[in-house]
C-alpha positions in Angstrom: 251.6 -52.9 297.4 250.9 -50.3 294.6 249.6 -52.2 291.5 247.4 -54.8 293.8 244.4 -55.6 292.0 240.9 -55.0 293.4 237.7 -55.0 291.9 236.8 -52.5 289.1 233.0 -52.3 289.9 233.3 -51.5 293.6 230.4 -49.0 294.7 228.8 -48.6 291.6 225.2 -49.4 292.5 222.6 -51.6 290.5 220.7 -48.2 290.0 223.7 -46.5 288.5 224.0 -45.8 284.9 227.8 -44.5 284.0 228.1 -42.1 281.2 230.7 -41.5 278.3 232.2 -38.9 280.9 232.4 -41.9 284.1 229.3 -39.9 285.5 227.0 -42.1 287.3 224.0 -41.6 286.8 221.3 -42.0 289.5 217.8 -41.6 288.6 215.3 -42.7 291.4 212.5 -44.7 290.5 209.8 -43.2 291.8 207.5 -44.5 294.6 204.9 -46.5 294.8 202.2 -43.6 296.7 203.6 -41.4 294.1 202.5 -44.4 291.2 199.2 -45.3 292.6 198.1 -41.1 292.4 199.7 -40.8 288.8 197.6 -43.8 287.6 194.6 -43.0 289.7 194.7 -39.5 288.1 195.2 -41.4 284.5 192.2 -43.8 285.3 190.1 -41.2 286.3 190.7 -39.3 282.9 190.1 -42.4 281.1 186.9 -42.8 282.3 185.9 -39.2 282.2 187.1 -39.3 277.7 185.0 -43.2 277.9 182.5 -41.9 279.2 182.1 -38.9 276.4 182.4 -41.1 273.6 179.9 -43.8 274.7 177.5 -40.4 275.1 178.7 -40.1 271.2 178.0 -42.7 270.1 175.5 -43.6 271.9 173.8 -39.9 270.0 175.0 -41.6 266.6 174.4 -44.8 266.3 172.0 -45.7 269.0 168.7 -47.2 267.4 170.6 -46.6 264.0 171.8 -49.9 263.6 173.3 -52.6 266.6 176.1 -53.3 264.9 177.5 -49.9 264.3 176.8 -48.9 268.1 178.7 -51.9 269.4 181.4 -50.9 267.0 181.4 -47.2 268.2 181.7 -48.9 272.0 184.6 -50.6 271.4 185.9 -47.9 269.3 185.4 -45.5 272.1 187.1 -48.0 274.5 190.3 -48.4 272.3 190.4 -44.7 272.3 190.0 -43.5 275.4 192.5 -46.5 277.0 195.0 -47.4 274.5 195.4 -44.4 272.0 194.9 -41.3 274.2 197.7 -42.8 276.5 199.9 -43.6 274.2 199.5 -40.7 272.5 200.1 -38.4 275.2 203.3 -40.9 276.5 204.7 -40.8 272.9 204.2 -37.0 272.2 205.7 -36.2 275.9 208.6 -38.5 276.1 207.3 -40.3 278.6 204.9 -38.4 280.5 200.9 -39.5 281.3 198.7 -36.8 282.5 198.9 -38.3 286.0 203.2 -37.9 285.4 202.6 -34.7 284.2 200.9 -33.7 287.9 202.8 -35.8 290.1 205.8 -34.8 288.4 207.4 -38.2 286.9 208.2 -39.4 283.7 208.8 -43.1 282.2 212.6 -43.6 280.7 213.4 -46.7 279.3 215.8 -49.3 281.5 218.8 -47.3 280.2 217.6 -44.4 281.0 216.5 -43.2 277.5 213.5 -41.5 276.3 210.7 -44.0 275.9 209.4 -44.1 271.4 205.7 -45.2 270.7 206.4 -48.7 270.9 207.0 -48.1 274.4 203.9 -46.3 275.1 202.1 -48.6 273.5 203.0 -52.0 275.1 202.2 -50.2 278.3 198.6 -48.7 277.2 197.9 -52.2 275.6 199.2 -54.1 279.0 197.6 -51.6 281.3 193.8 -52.2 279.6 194.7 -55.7 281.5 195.9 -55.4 284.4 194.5 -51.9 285.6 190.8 -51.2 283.8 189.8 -55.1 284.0 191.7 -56.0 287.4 191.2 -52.9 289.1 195.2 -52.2 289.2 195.8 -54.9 291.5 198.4 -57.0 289.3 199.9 -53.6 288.8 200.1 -52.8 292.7 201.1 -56.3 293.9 203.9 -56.1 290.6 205.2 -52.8 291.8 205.2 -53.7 295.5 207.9 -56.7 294.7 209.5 -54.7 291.9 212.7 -53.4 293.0 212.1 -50.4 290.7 208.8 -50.6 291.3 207.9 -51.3 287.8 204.0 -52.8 287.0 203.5 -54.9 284.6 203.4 -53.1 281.5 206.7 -51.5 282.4 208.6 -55.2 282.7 207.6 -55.9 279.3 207.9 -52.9 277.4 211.3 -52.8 279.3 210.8 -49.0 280.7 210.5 -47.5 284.7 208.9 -44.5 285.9 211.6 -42.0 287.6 210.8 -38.9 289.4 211.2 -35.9 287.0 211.3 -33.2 289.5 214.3 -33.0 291.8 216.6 -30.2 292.9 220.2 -30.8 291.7 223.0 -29.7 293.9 226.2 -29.1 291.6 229.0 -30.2 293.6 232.4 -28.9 293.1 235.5 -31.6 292.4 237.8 -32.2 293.7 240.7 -29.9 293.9 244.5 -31.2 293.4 246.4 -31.9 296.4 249.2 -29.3 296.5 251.4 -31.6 298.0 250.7 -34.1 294.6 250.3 -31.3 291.7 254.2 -32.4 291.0 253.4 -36.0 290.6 250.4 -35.6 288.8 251.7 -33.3 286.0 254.3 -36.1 285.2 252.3 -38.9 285.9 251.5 -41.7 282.8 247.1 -42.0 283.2 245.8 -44.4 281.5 242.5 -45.2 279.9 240.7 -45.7 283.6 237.3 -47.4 282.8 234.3 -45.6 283.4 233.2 -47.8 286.2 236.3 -47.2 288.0 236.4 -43.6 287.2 232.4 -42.9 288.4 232.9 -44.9 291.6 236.3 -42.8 292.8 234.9 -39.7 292.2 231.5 -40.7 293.6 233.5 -41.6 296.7 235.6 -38.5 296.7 232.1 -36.2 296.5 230.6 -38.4 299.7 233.3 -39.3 301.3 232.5 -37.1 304.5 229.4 -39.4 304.6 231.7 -42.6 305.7 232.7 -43.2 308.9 236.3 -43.0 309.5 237.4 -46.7 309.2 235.1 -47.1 306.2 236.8 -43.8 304.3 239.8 -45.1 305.1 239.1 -49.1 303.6 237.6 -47.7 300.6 240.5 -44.9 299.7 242.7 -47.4 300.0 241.0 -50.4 297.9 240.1 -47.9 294.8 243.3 -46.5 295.2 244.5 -50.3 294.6 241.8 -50.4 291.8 243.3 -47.5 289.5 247.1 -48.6 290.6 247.3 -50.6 287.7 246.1 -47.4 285.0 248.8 -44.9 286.6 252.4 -45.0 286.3 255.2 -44.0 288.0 253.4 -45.3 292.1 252.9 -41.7 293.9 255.1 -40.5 296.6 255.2 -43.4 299.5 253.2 -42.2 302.5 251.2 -40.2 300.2 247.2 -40.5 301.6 245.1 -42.6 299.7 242.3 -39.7 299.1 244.9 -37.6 298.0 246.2 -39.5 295.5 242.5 -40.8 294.4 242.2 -36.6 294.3 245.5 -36.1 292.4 244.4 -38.4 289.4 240.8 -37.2 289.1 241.8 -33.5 288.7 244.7 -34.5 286.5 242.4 -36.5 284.3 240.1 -33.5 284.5 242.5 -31.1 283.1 243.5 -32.8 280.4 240.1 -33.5 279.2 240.0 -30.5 279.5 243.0 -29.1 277.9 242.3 -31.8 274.7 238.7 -30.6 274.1 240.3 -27.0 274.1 242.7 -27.8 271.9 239.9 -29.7 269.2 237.7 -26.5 269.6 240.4 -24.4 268.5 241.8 -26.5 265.7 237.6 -27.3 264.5 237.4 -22.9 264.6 240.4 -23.3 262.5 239.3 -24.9 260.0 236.0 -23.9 259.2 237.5 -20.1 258.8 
């Protein structure tokens, strides 16, 4: 049975972004109450810098000439809802003043820090559908939005995630004693990163399973890896255990290898 083949995506979620090191990534978009008081706090700051520079230019150009004060109104407009939010976004990374309270911050669909063409499309967009529609395409677009994205985040291709979290460090998993033989001897190949994110997101949560699902899914990614690992473990060895056995290995001689470069890189810049 060892070798089987099984599916090289399983439990990876949609959400899940897998880095270099087969970390997945989970960053939570943030919700909807949390959206509506960011962008309430944004409007309402909007208005309050519109609302100065109209009283500008209304002290400037008022009764000076038509023209020029019509010009200083849309000026002040552009300003105070396109260029002070997209300044702020761009200068921040991707944080509003509402973000900056409610603690969230926009990341592009990868994940990435958002650039000023980012912040842009979603100043430009939001004019639309939050100052002249009252945020309602916005609302209704992050309601049906899986990651409750608005408008102006589908098509500058970014999400809002919430930027304040605790992080729990969770400690790997530790070599089976009854395995640490087989593993030191054992051929690991290059397990993808999907693969490798998914097994040791299961081996962190695995007390959150119940037993016949724990059991199912130790054996299936077990399955999954077979084909990356050579010589087959021990028969009768448990599936978690040997799903623990090749993580750690892999782990310590990532380990071990980085070590090594470090030392020969001190080497020979001496």
């Amino acid at each position: 049975m060892w070798g089987r083949g099984g599916s090289a995506t399983v439990g990876v979620g949609r959400d899940d972004l897998v880095s270099g090191e087969a970390v997945a990534l989970e960053l939570p978009a943030a919700s909807v109450g949390l959206r509506i008081l960011s962008g309430l706090i944004d409007v309402i700051v909007g208005m309050l810098v519109l609302v100065l520079l109209t009283y500008l230019s209304f002290k400037l150009a008022a009764g000076v000439d038509d023209a020029l004060f019509a010009a200083c109104l849309t000026m002040s407009t552009a300003l105070a809802w396109c260029a002070l939010p997209t300044t702020v976004e761009t200068l921040t990374r991707g944080k509003t003043l509402g973000h900056l309270a409610t603690g969230m911050r926009t990341v592009r669909d990868d994940a990435g820090p958002i650039g000023f063409r980012h912040a842009l499309t979603r100043a430009l967009i939001g004019i639309v559908e939050i100052y002249t529609f009252f945020g309602v395409p916005a609302l209704i677009s992050a309601a049906v939005n899986r990651k409750n994205k608005r408008i102006g985040d589908m098509i500058a291709g970014t999400y809002v995630v919430r930027d304040r979290h605790s992080i729990r460090i969770v400690e790997p998993p530790a070599m089976p004693a009854a395995l640490r033989e087989w593993a030191r001897v054992t051929d690991i190949g290059s397990i993808p990163d999907p693969v490798a994110g998914t097994i040791r997101k299961f081996l962190i949560h695995r007390e959150q399973y119940t037993p016949q699902a724990r059991v199912a899914m130790a054996e299936r990614l077990t399955y999954t890896v077979a084909p990356f690992v050579a010589p087959a473990p021990p028969p009768g060895a448990p599936f978690e255990d040997v799903l623990a056995a090749i993580m750690a290995e892999r782990r310590n001689r990532d380990t071990d290898r980085i070590s090594r470069e470090d030392r020969l890189r001190e080497r020979l810049l001496r």
